[in-house]
SEDREN-871314 format. One record per residue: residue number from 1; x, y, z of N, C-alpha, C, O in turn; residue in one letter. Coordinates in Angstrom, 1 decimal. Each point is the difference from the previous one (the first is absolute). Last residue first. Layout:
<recs>
+-----+--------+--------+--------+--------+--------+--------+--------+--------+--------+--------+--------+--------+------+
| pos |    nxx |    nyy |    nzz |   caxx |   cayy |   cazz |    cxx |    cyy |    czz |    oxx |    oyy |    ozz | code |
+-----+--------+--------+--------+--------+--------+--------+--------+--------+--------+--------+--------+--------+------+
| NUM |      X |      Y |      Z |      X |      Y |      Z |      X |      Y |      Z |      X |      Y |      Z |    a |
...
+-----+--------+--------+--------+--------+--------+--------+--------+--------+--------+--------+--------+--------+------+
</recs>
This chain:
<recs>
+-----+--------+--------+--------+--------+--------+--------+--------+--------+--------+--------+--------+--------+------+
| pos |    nxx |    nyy |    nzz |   caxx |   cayy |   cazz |    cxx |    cyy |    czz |    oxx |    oyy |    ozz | code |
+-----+--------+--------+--------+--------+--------+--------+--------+--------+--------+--------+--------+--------+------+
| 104 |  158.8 |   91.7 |   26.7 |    0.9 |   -0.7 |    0.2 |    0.5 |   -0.6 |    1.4 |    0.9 |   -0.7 |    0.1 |    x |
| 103 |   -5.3 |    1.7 |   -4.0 |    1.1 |    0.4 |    1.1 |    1.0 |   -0.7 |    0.5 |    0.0 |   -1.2 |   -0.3 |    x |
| 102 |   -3.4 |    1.2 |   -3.6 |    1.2 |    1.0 |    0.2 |    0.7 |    0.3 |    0.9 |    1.0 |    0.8 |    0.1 |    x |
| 101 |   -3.3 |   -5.4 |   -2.8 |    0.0 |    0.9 |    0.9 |    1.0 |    1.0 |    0.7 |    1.2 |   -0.3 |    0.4 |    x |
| 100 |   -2.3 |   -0.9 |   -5.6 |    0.5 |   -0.9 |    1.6 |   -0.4 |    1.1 |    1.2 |   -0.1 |    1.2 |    0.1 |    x |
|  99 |   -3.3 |   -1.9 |   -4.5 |    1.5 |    0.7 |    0.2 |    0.1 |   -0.4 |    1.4 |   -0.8 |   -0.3 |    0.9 |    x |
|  98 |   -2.8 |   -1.2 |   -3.1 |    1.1 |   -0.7 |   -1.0 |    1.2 |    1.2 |    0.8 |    1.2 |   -0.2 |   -0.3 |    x |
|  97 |   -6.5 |   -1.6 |    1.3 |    0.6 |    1.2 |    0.1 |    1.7 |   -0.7 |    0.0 |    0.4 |   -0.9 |    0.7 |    x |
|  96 |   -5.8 |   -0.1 |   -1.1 |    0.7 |   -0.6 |    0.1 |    1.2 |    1.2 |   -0.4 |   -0.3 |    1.0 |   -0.7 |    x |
|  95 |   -4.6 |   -2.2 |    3.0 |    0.4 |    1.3 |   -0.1 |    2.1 |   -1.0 |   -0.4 |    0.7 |   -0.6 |    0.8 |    x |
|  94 |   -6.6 |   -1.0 |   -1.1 |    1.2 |   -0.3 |    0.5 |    0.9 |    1.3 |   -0.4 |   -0.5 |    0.8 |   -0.9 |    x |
|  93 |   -4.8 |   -1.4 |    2.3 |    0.7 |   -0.2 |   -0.8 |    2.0 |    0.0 |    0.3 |    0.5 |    0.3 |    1.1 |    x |
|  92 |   -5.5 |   -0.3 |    1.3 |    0.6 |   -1.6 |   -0.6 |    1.0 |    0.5 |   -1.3 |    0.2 |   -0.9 |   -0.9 |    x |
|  91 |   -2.0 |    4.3 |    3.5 |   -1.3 |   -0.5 |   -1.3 |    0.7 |   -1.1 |   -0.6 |    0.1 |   -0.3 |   -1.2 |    x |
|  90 |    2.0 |    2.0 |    5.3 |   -2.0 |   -0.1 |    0.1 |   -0.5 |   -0.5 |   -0.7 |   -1.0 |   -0.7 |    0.2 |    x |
|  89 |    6.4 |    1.7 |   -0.8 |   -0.9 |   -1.3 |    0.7 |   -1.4 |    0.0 |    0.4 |   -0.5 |   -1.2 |    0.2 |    x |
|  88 |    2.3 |    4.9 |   -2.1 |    0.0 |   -0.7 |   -1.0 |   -0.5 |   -1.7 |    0.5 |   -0.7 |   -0.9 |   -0.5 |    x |
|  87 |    0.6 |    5.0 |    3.2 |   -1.0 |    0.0 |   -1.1 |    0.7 |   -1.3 |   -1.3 |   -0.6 |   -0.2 |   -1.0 |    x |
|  86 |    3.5 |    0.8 |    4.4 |   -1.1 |   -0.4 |    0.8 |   -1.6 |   -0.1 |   -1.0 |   -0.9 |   -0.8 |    0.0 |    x |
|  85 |    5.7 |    1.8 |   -1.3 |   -0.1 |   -0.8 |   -0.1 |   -1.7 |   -0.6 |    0.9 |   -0.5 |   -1.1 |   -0.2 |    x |
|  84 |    2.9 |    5.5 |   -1.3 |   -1.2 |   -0.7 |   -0.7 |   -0.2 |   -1.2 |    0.0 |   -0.8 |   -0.5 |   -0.8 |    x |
|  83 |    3.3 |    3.5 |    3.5 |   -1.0 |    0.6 |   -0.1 |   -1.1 |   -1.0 |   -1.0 |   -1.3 |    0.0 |    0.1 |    x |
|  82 |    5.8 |   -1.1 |    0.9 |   -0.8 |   -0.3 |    1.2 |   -0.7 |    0.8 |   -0.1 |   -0.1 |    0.4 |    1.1 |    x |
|  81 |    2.9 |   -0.3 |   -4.8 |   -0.7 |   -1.5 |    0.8 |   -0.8 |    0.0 |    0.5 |   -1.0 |   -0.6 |   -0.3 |    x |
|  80 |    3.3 |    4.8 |   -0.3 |   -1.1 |   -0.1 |   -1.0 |   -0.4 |   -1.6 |    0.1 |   -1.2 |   -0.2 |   -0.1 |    x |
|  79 |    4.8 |    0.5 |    2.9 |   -1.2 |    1.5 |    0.4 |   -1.2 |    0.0 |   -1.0 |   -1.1 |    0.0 |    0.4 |    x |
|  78 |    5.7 |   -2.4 |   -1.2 |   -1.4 |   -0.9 |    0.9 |   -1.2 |    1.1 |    0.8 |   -1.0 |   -0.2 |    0.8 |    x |
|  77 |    3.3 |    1.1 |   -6.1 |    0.4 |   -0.1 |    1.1 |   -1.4 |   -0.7 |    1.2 |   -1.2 |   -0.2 |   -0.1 |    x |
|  76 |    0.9 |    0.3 |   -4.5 |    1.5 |   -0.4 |   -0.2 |    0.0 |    0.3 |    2.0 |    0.4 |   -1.0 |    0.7 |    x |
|  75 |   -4.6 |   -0.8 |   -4.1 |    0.5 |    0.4 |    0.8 |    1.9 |    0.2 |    0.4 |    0.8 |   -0.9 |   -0.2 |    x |
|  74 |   -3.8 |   -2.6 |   -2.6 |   -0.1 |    1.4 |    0.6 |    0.4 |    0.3 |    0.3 |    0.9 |   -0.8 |    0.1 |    x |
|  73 |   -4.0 |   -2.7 |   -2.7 |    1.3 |   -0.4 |    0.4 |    0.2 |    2.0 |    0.3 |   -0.7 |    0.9 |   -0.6 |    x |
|  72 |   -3.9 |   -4.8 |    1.3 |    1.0 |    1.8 |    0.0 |    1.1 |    0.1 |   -0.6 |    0.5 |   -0.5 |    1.0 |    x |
|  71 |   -5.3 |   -2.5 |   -1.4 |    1.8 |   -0.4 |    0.1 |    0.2 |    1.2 |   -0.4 |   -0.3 |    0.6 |   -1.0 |    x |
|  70 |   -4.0 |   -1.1 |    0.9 |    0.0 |   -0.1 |    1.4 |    1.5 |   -0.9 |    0.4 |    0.3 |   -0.8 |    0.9 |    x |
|  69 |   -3.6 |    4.5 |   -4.6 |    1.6 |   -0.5 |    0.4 |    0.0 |   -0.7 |    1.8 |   -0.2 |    0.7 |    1.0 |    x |
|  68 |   -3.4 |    1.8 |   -3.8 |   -0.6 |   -1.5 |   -0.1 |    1.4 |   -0.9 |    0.3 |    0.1 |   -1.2 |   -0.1 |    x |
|  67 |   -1.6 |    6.1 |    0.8 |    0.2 |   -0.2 |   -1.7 |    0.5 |   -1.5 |   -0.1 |    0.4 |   -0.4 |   -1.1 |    x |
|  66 |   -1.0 |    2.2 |    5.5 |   -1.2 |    0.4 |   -0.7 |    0.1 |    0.0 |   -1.5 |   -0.9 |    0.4 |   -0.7 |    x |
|  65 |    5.0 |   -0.8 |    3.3 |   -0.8 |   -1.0 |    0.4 |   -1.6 |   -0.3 |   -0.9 |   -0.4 |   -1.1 |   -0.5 |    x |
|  64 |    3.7 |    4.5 |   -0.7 |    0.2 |   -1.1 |    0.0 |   -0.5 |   -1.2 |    0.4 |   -0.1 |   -1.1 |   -0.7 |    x |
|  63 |   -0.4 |    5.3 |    2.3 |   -0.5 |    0.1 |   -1.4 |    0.2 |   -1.3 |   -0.7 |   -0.9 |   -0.4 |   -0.7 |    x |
|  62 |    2.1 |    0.5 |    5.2 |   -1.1 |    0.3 |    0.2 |   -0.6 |   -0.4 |   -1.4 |   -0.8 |   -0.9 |   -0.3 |    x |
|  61 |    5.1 |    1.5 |    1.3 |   -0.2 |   -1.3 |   -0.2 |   -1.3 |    0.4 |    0.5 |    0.2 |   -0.5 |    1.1 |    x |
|  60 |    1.1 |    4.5 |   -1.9 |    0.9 |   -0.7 |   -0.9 |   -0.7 |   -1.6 |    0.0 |   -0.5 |   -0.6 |   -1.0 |    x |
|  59 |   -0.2 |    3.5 |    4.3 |   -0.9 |    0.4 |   -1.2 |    0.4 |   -0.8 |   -1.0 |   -0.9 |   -0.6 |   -0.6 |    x |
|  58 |    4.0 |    0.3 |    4.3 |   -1.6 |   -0.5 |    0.3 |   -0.7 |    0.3 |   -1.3 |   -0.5 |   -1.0 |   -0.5 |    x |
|  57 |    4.2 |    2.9 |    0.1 |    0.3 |   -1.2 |   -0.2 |   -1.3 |   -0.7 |    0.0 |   -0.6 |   -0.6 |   -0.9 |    x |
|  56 |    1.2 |    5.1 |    2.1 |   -0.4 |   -0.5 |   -1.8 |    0.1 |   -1.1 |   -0.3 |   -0.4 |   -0.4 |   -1.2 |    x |
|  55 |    2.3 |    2.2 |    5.0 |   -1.8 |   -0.3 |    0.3 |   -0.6 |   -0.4 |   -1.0 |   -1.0 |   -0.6 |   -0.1 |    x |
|  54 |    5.7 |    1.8 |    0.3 |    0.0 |   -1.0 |    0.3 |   -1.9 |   -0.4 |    0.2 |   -0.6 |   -1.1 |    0.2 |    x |
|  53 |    3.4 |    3.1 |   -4.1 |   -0.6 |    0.7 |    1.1 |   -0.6 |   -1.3 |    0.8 |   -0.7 |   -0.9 |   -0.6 |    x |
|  52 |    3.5 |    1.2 |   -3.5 |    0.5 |   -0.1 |    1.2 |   -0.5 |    0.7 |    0.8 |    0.6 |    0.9 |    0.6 |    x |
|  51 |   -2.9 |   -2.0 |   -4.6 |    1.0 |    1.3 |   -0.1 |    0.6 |    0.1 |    1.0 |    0.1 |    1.2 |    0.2 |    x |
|  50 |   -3.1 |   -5.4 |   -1.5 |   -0.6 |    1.3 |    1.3 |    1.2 |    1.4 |    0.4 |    0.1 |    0.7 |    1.0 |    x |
|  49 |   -1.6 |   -4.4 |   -5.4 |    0.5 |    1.4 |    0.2 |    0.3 |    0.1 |    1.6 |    0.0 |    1.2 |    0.2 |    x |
|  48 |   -2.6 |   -5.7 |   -3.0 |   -0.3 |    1.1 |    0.6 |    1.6 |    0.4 |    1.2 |    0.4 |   -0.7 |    0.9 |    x |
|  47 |   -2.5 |   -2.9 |   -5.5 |    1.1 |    0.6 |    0.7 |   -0.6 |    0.8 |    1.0 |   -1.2 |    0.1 |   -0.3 |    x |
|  46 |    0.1 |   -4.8 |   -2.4 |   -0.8 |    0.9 |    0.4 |    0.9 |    0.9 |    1.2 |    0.2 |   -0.4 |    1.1 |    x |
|  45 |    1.0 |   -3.9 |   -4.9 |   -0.2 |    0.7 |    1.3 |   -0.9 |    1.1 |   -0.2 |   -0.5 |    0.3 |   -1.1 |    x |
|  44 |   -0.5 |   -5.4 |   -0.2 |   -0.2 |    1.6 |   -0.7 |    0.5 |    0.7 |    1.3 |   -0.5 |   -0.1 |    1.1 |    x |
|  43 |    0.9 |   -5.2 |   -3.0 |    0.3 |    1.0 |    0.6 |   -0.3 |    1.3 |   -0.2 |    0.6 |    0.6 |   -0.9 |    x |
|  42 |   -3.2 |   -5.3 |   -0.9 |    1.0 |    1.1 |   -0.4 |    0.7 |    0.8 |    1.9 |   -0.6 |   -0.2 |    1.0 |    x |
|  41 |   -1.3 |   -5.1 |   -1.5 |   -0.1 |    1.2 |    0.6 |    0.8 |    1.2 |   -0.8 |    1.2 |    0.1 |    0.3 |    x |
|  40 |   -0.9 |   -5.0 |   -0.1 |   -0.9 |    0.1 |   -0.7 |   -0.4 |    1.8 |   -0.4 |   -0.4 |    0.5 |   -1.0 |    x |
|  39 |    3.5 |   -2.3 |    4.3 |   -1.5 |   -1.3 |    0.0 |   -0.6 |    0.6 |   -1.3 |   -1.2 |   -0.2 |    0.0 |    x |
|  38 |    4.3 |    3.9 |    0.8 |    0.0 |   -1.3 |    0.7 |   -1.0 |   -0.4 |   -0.1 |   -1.0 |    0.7 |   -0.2 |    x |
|  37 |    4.1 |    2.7 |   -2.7 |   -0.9 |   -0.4 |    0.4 |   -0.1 |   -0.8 |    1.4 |    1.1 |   -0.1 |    0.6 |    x |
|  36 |    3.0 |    2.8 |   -2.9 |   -1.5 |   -0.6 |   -1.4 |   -0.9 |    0.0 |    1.4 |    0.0 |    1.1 |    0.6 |    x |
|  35 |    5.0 |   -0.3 |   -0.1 |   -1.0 |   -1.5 |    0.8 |   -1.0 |    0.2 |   -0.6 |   -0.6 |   -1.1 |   -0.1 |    x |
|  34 |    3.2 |    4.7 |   -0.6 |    0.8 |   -1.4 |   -0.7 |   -0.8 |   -1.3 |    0.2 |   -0.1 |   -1.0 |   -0.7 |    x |
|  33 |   -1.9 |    5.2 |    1.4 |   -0.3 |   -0.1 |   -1.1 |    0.8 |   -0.9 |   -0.5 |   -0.2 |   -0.6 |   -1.1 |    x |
|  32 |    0.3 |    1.9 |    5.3 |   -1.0 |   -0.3 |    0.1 |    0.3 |   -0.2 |   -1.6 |    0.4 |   -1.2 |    0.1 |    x |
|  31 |    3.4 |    2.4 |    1.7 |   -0.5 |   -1.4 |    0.1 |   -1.6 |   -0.4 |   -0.1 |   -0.3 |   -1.2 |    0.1 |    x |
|  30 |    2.2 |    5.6 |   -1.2 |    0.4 |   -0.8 |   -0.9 |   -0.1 |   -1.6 |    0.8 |    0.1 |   -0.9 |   -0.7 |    x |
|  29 |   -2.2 |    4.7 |    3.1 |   -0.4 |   -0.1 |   -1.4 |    0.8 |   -1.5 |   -1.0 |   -0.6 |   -1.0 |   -0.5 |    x |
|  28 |    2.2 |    2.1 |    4.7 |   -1.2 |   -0.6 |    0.1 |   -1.1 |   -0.4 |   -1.4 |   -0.7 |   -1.0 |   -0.4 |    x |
|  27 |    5.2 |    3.6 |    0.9 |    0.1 |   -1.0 |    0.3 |   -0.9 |   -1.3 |   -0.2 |    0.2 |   -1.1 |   -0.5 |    x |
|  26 |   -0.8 |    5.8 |    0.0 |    0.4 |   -0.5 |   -0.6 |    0.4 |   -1.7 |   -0.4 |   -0.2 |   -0.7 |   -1.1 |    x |
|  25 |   -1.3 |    3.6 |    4.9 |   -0.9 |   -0.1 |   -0.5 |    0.2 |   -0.8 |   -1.5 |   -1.0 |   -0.7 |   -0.5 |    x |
|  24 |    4.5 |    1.4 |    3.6 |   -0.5 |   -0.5 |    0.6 |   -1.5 |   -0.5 |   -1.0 |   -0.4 |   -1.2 |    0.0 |    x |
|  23 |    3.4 |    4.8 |   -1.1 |    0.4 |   -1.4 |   -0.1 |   -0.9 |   -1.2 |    0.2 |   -0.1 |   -0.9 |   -0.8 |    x |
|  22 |   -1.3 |    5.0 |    1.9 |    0.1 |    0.1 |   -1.5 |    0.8 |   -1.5 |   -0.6 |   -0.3 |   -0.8 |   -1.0 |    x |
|  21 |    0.3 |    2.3 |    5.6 |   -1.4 |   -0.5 |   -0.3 |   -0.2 |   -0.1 |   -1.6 |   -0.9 |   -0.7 |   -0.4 |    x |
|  20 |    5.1 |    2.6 |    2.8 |   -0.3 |   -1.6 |    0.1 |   -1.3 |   -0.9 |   -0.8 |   -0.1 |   -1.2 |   -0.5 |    x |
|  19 |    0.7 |    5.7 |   -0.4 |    1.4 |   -0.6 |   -0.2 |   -0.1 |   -1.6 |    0.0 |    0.0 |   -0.9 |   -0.8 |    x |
|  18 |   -3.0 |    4.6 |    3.3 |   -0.1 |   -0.1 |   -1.5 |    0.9 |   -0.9 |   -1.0 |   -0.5 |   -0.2 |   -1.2 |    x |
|  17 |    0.4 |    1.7 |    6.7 |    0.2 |   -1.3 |   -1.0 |   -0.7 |   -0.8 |   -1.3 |   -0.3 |   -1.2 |   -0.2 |    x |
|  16 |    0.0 |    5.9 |    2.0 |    1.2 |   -0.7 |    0.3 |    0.3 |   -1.0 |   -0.1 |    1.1 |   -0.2 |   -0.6 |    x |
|  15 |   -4.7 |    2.4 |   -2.5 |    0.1 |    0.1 |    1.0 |    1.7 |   -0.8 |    0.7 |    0.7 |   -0.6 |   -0.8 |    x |
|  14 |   -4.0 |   -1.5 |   -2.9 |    0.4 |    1.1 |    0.2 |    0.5 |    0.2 |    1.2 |    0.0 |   -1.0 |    0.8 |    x |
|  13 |   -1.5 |   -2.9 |   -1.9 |    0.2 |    0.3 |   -1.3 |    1.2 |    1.4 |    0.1 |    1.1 |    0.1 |   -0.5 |    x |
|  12 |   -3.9 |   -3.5 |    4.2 |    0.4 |    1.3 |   -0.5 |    0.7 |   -0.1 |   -0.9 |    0.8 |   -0.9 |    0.3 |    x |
|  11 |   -3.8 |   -3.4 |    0.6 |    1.3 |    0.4 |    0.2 |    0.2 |    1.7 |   -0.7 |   -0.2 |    0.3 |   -1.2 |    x |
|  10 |   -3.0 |   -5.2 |    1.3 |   -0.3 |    2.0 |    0.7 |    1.7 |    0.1 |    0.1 |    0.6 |   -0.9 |    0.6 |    x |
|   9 |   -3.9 |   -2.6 |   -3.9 |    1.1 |    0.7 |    0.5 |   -0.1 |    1.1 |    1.0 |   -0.7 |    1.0 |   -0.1 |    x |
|   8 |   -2.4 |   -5.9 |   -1.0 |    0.4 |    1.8 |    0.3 |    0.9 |    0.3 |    0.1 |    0.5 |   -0.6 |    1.0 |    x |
|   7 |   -3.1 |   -3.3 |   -4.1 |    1.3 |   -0.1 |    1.3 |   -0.1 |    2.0 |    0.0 |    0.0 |    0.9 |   -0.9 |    x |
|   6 |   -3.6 |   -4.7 |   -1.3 |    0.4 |    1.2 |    0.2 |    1.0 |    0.3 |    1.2 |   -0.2 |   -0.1 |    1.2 |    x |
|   5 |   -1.5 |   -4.1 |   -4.9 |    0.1 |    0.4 |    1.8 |    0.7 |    1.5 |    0.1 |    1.2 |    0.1 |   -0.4 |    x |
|   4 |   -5.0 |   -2.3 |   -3.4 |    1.2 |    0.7 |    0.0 |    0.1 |    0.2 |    1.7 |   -0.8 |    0.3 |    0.9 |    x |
|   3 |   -3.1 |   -2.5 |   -3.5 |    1.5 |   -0.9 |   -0.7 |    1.2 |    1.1 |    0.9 |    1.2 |   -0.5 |    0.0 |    x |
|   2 |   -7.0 |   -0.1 |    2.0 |    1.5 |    0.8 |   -0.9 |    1.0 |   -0.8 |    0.1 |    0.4 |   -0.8 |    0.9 |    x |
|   1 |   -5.6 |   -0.3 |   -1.8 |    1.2 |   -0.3 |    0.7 |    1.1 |    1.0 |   -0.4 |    0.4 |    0.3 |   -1.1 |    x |
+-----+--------+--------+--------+--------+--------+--------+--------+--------+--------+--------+--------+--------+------+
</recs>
């Protein structure tokens, strides 16, 4: 049995919104490690880069998918959404995404 729920980060690090994603990535780190766990469950994230390239995104929740993450948290703009939300809904997994929406 595995003890550990693996949450994915995909958020750019780098690139134009290097800034946000660094925060953003941060963010996630520090509540994953305030909340410890669930049911019993370690938390392990598991990061992936896509250097604000928007096709790297798909690769991005692809690699994530295939490494056992089927809670995303991601993504800063709704162009990189809507590239990974369709592969993320096939394999039943969830795509959770923390920045507001940018338009106005």
């Amino acid at each position: 049995m595995n003890d550990t729920l693996k949450i994915g980060i995909l958020y750019s690090t780098t690139g134009p919104y290097g800034s946000m994603g660094r925060d953003a990535r941060d963010g996630a780190d520090f509540a994953m490690a305030e909340y410890g766990g669930v049911e019993g469950l370690a938390i392990e994230p598991v990061f992936f880069d896509p250097h604000a390239d928007l096709a790297a995104y798909l690769d991005g929740a692809r690699h994530l998918l295939r490494a056992g993450c089927r809670h995303i948290v991601g993504t800063i703009t709704s162009a990189a959404r809507k590239e990974v939300i369709p592969l993320v809904e096939k394999h039943d997994g969830l795509l959770w995404y923390m920045c507001p929406y940018e338009g106005f």
